[in-house]
C-alpha positions in Angstrom: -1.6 -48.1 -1.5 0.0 -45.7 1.1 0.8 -43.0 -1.4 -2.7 -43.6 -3.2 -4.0 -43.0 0.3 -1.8 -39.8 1.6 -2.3 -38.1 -1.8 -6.1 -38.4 -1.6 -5.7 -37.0 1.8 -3.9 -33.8 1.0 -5.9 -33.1 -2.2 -8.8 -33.3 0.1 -7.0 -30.8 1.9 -6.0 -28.6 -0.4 -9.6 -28.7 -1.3 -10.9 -27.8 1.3 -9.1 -25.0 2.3 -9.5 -23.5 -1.0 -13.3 -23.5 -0.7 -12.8 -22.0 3.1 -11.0 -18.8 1.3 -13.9 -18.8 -0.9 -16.3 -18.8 1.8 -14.7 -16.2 3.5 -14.4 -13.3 0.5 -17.6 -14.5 0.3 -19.0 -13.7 3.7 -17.2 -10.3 3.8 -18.9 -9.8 0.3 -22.4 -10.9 1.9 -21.6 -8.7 5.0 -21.9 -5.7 2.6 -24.8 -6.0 0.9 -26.5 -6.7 4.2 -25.3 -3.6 6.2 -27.4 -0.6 5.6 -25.7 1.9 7.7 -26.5 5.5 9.5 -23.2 6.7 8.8 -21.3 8.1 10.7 -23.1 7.5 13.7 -23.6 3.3 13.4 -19.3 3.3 13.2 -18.7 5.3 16.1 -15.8 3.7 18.6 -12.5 2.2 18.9 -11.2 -0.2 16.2 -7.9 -2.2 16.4 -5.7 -4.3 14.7 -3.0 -4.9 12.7 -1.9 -2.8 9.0 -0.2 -5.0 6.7 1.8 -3.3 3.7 2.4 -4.8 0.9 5.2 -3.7 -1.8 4.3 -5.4 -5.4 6.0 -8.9 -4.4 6.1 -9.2 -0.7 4.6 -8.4 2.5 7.0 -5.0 3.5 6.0 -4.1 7.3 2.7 -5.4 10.0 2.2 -2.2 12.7 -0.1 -1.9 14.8 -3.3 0.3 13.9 -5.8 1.8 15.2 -8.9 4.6 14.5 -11.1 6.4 16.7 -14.4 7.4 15.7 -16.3 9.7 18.0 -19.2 12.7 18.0 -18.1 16.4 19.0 -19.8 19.0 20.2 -20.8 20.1 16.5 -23.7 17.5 15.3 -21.9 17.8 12.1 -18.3 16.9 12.8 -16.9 14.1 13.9 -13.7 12.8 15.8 -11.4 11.0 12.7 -8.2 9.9 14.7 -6.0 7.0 13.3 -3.1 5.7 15.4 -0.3 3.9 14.5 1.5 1.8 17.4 -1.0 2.2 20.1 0.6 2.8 23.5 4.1 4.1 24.1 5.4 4.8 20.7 2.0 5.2 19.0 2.1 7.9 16.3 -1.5 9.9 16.7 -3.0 11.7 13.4 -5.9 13.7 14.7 -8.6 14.7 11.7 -12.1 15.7 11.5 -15.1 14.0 9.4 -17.2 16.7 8.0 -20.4 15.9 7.0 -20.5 17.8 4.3 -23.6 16.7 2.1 -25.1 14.1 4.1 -27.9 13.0 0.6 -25.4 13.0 -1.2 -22.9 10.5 0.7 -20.2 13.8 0.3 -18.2 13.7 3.7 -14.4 15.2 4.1 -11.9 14.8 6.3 -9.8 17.3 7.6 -6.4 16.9 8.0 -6.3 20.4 10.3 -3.5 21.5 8.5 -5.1 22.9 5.3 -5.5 19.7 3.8 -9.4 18.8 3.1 -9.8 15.3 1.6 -13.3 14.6 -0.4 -14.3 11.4 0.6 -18.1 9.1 -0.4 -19.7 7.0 0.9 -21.1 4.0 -1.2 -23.3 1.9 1.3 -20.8 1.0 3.7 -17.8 1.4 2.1 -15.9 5.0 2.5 -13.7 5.7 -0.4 -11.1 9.0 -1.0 -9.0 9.4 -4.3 -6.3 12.0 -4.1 -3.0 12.7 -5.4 0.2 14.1 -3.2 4.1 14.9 -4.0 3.5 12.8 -7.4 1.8 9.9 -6.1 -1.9 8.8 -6.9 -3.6 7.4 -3.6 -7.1 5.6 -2.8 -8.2 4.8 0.3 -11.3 3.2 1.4 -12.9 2.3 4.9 -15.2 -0.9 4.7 -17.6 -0.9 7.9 -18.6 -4.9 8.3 -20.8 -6.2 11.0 -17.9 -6.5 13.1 -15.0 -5.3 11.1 -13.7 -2.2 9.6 -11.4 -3.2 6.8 -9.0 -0.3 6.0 -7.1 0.0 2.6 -4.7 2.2 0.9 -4.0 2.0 -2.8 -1.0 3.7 -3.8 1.5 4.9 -6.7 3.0 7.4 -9.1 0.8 9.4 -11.3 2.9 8.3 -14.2 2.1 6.8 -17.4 3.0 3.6 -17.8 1.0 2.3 -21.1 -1.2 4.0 -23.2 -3.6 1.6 -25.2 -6.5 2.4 -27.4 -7.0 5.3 -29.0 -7.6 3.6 -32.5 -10.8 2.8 -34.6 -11.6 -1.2 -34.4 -14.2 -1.8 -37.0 -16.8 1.3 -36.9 -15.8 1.8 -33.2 -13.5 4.5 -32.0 -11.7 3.7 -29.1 -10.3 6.1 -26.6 -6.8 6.3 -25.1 -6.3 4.5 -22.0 -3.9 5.2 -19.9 -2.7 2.8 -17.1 -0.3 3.4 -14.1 1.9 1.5 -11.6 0.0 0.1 -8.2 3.1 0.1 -6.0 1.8 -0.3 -2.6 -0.9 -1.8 -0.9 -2.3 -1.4 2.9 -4.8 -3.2 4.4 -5.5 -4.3 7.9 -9.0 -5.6 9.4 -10.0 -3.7 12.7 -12.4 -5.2 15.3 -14.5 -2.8 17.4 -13.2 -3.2 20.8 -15.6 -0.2 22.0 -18.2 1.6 20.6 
């Protein structure tokens, strides 16, 4: 009756914190269809927190992170500044957001080095897709209520598989080509001033 009763118990558990996860990637899901934002100028501040990066199978390296959004003297650049291990050892890399076609959610950021990333804005979520030494990288900046949730999708641009490209019935398919994901950042950043 004591085993009947302890199993019940943990499958209760187990339960329940599976529909808490749910809840969760659901809030964050509900968060963004509720924000309407007036990018830039609704993220401005100082977000914090902690990267996570992720090889295929396992959880590689947690630094600290942080980005700083602020206005400049131009109304049409902004401060871009993300900071890896704030404080003594913190590695600073000082861009620029351009606002380049504000209707048309077409900002850039610039790296003040000669390299100008296109980046667009769909609602509130910031997304870049460039390519660099071989390697295919996304990145996208995710303004929540209280959150900015940053990610980096990265690999080579290298074929992997090619499917398609056959005729199923009357239907001519194209050739799709996949590639290797073979890291993956994220960390969540809470506004600690704005």
């Amino acid at each position: 009756m004591f085993r009947y009763l302890a199993t019940i118990i943990i499958l209760i558990g187990l339960i329940s914190c599976k529909a808490r996860q749910k809840t969760l990637k659901l809030d964050e899901a509900q968060q963004s269809q509720n924000i309407s934002l007036d990018f830039p100028y609704d993220v401005l501040g100082y977000w914090e927190g902690q990267l996570e990066i992720y090889g295929v199978d396992s959880l590689l390296q947690t630094v600290p992170m942080a980005v700083l959004i602020d206005e400049t003297l131009d109304p049409v650049v902004f401060q871009w500044e993300l900071i890896y291990n704030p404080g003594d050892q913190e590695d600073r890399r000082p861009y620029l957001l351009l606002m380049h076609n504000k209707e048309r959610n077409h900002y850039k950021i610039d790296e003040d080095n000669g390299i100008i990333l296109d980046c667009f804005l769909f609602e509130n979520k910031l997304i870049s897709t460039f390519d660099v030494g071989g390697t295919l990288l996304t990145t996208m900046n995710t303004f929540l209520e209280d959150d900015m949730v940053f990610e980096v999708i990265a690999g080579p641009i290298e074929i992997i598989n090619t499917t398609g490209d056959m005729k199923v019935n009357e239907n001519v398919i194209p050739p799709v080509n996949s590639y290797q994901t073979k890291t993956y950042q994220r960390a969540v950043l809470k506004r600690i001033r704005g």
